[in-house]
N, C-alpha and C positions, 0 to 999 in steps of 0.2 A: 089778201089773196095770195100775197106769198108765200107765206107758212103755211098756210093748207094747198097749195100747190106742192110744197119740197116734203112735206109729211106723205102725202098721197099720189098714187101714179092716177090716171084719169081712170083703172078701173077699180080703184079704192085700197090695194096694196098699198103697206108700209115701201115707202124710197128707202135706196142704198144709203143716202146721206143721213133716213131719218134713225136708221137703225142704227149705224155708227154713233150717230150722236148718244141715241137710247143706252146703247153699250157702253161707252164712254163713261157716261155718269154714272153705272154702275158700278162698273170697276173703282169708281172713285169713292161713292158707299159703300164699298166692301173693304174699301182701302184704311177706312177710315174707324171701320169697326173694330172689335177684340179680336186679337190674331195669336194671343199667348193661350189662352184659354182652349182645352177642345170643346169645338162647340158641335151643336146636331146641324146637319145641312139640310135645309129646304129641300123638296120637291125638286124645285128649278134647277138647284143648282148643281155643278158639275160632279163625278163619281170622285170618291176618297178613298182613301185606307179605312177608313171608317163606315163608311158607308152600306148597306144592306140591300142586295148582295156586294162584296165588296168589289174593288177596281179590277179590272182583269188587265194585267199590264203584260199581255201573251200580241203576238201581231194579229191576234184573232179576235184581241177586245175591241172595246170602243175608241174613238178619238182621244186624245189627252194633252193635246194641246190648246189651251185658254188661256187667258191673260189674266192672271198667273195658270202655271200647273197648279193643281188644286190643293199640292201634299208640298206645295214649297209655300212657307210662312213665313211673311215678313214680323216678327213679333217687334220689331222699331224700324224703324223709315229708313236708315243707315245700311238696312241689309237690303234696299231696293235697289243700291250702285251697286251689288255684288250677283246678285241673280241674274240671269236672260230671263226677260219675259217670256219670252216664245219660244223657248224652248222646253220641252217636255222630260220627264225622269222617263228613261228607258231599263229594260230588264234585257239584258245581251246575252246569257245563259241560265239557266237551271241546270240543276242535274250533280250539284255538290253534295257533299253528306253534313261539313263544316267546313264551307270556305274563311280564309282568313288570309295577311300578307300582302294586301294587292299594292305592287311596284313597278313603275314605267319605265321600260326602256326607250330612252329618247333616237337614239342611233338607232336603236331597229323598230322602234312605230311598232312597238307591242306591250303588251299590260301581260302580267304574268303574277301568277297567286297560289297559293297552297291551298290545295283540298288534304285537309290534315289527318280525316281517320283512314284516308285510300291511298296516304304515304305515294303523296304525288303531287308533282307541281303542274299547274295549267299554262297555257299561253294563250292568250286573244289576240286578233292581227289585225292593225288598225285598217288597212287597205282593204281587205275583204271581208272581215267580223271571223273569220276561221278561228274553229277553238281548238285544241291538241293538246296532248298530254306532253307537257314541255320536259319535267324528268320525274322518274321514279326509277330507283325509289326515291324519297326526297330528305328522309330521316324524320318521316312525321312534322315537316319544316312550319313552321309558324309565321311568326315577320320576315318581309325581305325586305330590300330596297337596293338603290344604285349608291355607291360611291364616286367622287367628283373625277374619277379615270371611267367610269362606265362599266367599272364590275361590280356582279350582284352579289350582295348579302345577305346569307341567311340565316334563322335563327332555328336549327334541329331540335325538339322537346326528345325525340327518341335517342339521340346519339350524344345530348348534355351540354353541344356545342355551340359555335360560331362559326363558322366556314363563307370564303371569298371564293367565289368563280372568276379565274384569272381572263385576260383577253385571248389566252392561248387555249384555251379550252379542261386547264386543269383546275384543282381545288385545292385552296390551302385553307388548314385549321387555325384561326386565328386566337380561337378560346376555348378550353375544355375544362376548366379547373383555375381558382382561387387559392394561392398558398398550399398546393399539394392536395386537394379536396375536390371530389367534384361538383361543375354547376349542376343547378337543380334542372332548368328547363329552360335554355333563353326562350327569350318573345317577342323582342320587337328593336330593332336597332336605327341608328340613326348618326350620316356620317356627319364628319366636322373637316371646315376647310385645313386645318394646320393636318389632316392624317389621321386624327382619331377616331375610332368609333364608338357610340356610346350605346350600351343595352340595356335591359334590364332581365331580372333572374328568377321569373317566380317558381310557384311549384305546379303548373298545370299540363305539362306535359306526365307529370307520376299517378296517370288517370289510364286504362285499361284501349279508352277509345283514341285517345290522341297522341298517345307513346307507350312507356312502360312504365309502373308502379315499381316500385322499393323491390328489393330482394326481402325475403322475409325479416322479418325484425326490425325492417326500416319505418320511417313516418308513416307512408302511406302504406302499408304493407304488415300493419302491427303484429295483429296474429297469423300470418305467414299463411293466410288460408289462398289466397292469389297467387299462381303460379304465372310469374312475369317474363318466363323465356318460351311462352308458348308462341309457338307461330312466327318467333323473332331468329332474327342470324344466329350464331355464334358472338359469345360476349357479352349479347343484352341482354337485362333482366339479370344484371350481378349489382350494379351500386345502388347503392344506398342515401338516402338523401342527407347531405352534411351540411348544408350550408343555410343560413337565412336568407329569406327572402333581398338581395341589393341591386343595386342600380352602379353599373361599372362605367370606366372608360378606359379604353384598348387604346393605348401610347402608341405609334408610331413604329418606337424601338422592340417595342412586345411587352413592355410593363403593364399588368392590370390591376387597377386601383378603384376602392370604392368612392364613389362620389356622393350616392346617399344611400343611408344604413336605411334596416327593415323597421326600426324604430321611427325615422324620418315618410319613409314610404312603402308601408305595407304591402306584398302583394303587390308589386310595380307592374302594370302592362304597356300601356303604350307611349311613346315622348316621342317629341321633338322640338326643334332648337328656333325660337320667334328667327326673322328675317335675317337680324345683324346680329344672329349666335351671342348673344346679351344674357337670355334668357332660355331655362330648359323646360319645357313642361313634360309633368309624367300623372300618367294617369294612375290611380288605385286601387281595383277594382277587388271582389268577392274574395273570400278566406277560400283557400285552396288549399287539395290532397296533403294531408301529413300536417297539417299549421295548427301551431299550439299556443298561437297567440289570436287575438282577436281579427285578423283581417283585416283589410281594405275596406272602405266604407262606399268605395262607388263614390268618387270624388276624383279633384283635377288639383295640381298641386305645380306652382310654378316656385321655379328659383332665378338667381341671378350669376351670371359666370361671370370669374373673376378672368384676367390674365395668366393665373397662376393656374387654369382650369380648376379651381374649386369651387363646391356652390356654397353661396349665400343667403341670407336673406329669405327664408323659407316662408311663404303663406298661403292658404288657401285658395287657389284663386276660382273654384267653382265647386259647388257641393251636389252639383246637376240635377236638383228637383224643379220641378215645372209640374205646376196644377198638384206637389203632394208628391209625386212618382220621380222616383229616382231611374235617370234617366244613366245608367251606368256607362262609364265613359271605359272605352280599349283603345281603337288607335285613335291617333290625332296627329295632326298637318297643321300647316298655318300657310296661309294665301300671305302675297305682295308687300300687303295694306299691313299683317300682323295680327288679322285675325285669328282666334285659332278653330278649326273645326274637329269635332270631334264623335266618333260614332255611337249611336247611341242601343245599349243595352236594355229595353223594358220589360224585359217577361212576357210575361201574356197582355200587359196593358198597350191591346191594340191600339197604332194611333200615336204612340211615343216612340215606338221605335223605330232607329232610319238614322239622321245626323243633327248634332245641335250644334250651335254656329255661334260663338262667344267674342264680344270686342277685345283689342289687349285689356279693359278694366276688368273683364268678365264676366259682361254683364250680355245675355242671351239677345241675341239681336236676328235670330232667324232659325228657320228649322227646316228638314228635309223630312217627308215620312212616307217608308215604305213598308212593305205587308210582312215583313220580315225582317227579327233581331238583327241590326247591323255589328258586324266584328271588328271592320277596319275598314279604311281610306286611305284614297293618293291622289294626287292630281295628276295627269296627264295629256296626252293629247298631242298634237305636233305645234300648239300654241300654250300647254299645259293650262290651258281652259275648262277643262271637263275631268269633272270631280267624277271619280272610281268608288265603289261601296261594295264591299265582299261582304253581304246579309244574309247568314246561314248555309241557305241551300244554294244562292244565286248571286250573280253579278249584275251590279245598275249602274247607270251612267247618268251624267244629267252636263250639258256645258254651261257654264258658268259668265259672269263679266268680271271675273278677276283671276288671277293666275296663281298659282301655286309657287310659295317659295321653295328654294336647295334643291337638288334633286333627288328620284326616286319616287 
């Protein structure tokens, strides 16, 4: 009598208790099933990026909070201490053309990110979600982040540089040129407790939509049929690309020194430093404007910092395929624990792309998936609990159970 008592109210309704329970064990059969794999969703079950019609993640869609969100995967048990159950991936704006750069500032409780072909930086404001054009022009600015005094760094593909926004409100040019040469495009920087900062150099600002191409004769520029100072200031649209694709670090005193050649890591996009600055990760992604050598393979590639800041010990530490599809890595972070996260690049292979979430061995231990190509990531937040995604056209949010290490 008591289990059909607690299953049924007296006019034959499922109970609160019995539906809990029903739920319960589901989630614990779905727990238990393939989660690396995409697979088709039932009927039943909640909307995906995959799914037909797909998720409308607008405040005019459906509900999206389940136990899980449907587009966070735990592909091993280890990524369930790192997730919020109950919390859902949000979309905080549309309206970008190429978002990319997303960096938190801690002191003013705002995320700020480079819309790169509208040569402008955004700002989102944690207290009220307010969005505004934070600056333009921005130099076509690419990567930012905070350094350990709270000024921002950026990475310009139009103007070839590095530039620090001071606390007084000026800019200084931290990097423009390699041994009298100039840089190709930085893209993604990332500071270090002793004063340095470390970037990398590829060629993807020498592309029409997201800076300038070569002056005629240059790599990307070969038969001079691309006229590069159109629409641009005075000055731009004169250099020419001289340099290989490396991966620098900005000394303190101003010295810049390669840390890994184009040989080491083709096509360098996005890095940063594991928890206890030990280790560097730098991502590798697609042959770029003017490259005469093979490319990046859309791979993750860790080193080991010595004392003396040199890297060692080079290997592979993810080749990012999942189910066949190369899930192309740009920026990357790493949370508390040493994870590293990293965002994920898949074409048109709806379903893979969003973020993939790697243990320090490298071994994929969780995924994020949103309806659109992710470019970069940051942690932020006023607990730095809630993971940042600059995906194309839009910015998503989602809070997390773990924190982001260093800042920016």
């Amino acid at each position: 009598m008591t289990d059909s008592y607690e299953a049924r109210s007296p006019q034959g309704a499922l109970s609160r208790r019995a539906l809990i329970r029903a739920a319960s064990a589901g989630v614990l059969a779905a727990a238990a099933g393939p989660v690396l794999a995409q697979t088709a969703a039932s009927p039943a079950a909640p909307p995906t990026t995959i799914t037909n019609p797909p998720r409308d993640f607008s405040r005019r869609g459906q509900p999206t909070t389940y136990f899980w969100d449907p587009d966070i995967i735990a592909v091993d048990p280890s990524f369930n201490g790192l997730a919020q159950p109950n919390a859902a991936i949000q979309r905080l704006w549309t309206g970008g053309l190429w978002v990319e750069g997303p960096a938190w500032n801690a002191q003013g409780q705002y995320l700020v990110w480079s819309d790169i072909p509208r040569n402008r930086q955004m700002r989102w404001i944690e207290d009220d979600g307010h969005v505004s054009v934070f600056r333009a022009p921005s130099g076509n600015s690419n990567g930012n982040s905070f350094d350990f005094q709270g000024r921002q760094l950026s990475c310009e593909h139009l103007n070839r540089r590095v530039v620090r926004y001071e606390l007084d409100g000026s800019a200084t040019v931290l990097a423009d040129s390699f041994q009298g040469k100039k840089l190709n495009s930085p893209n993604d920087i990332a500071a270090h407790p002793d004063g340095s900062y470390w970037f990398t150099d590829p060629p993807y600002g020498g592309q029409l939509y997201e800076g300038a191409p070569d002056a005629a004769g240059g790599p990307s520029n070969a038969n001079g049929k691309i006229n590069p100072r159109l629409g641009q200031l005075p000055g731009i649209g004169l250099a020419k690309r001289e340099l290989p694709t490396n991966t620098y670090r900005l000394d303190p005193s101003g010295r810049l020194d390669i840390v890994a050649t184009e040989q080491q890591v083709p096509d360098p996009n996005g890095l940063c430093f594991s928890p206890d600055f030990k280790k560097l990760y730098i991502a590798s992604t697609g042959k770029g404007p003017g490259d005469t050598g093979p490319g990046g393979k859309g791979d993750i590639h860790v080193f080991d910092v010595g004392a003396d800041n040199k890297l060692s010990n080079q290997k592979l530490f993810a080749d990012c395929m999942i189910d066949g599809i190369n899930c192309g890595p740009d920026g990357l972070r790493c949370d508390v624990e040493g994870n590293l996260w990293a965002s994920s690049n898949a074409g048109r292979n709806v379903g893979y792309n969003g973020v993939t979430v790697f243990n320090p061995a490298g071994k994929v231990i969780g995924r994020i998936r949103l309806p659109e190509v992710c470019g970069n990531i940051c942690f932020g937040g006023p607990k730095r609990n809630r993971l940042f995604m600059a995906a194309s056209q839009s910015i998503y949010a989602v809070y997390l159970a773990t924190q982001g290490a260093g800042p920016g």
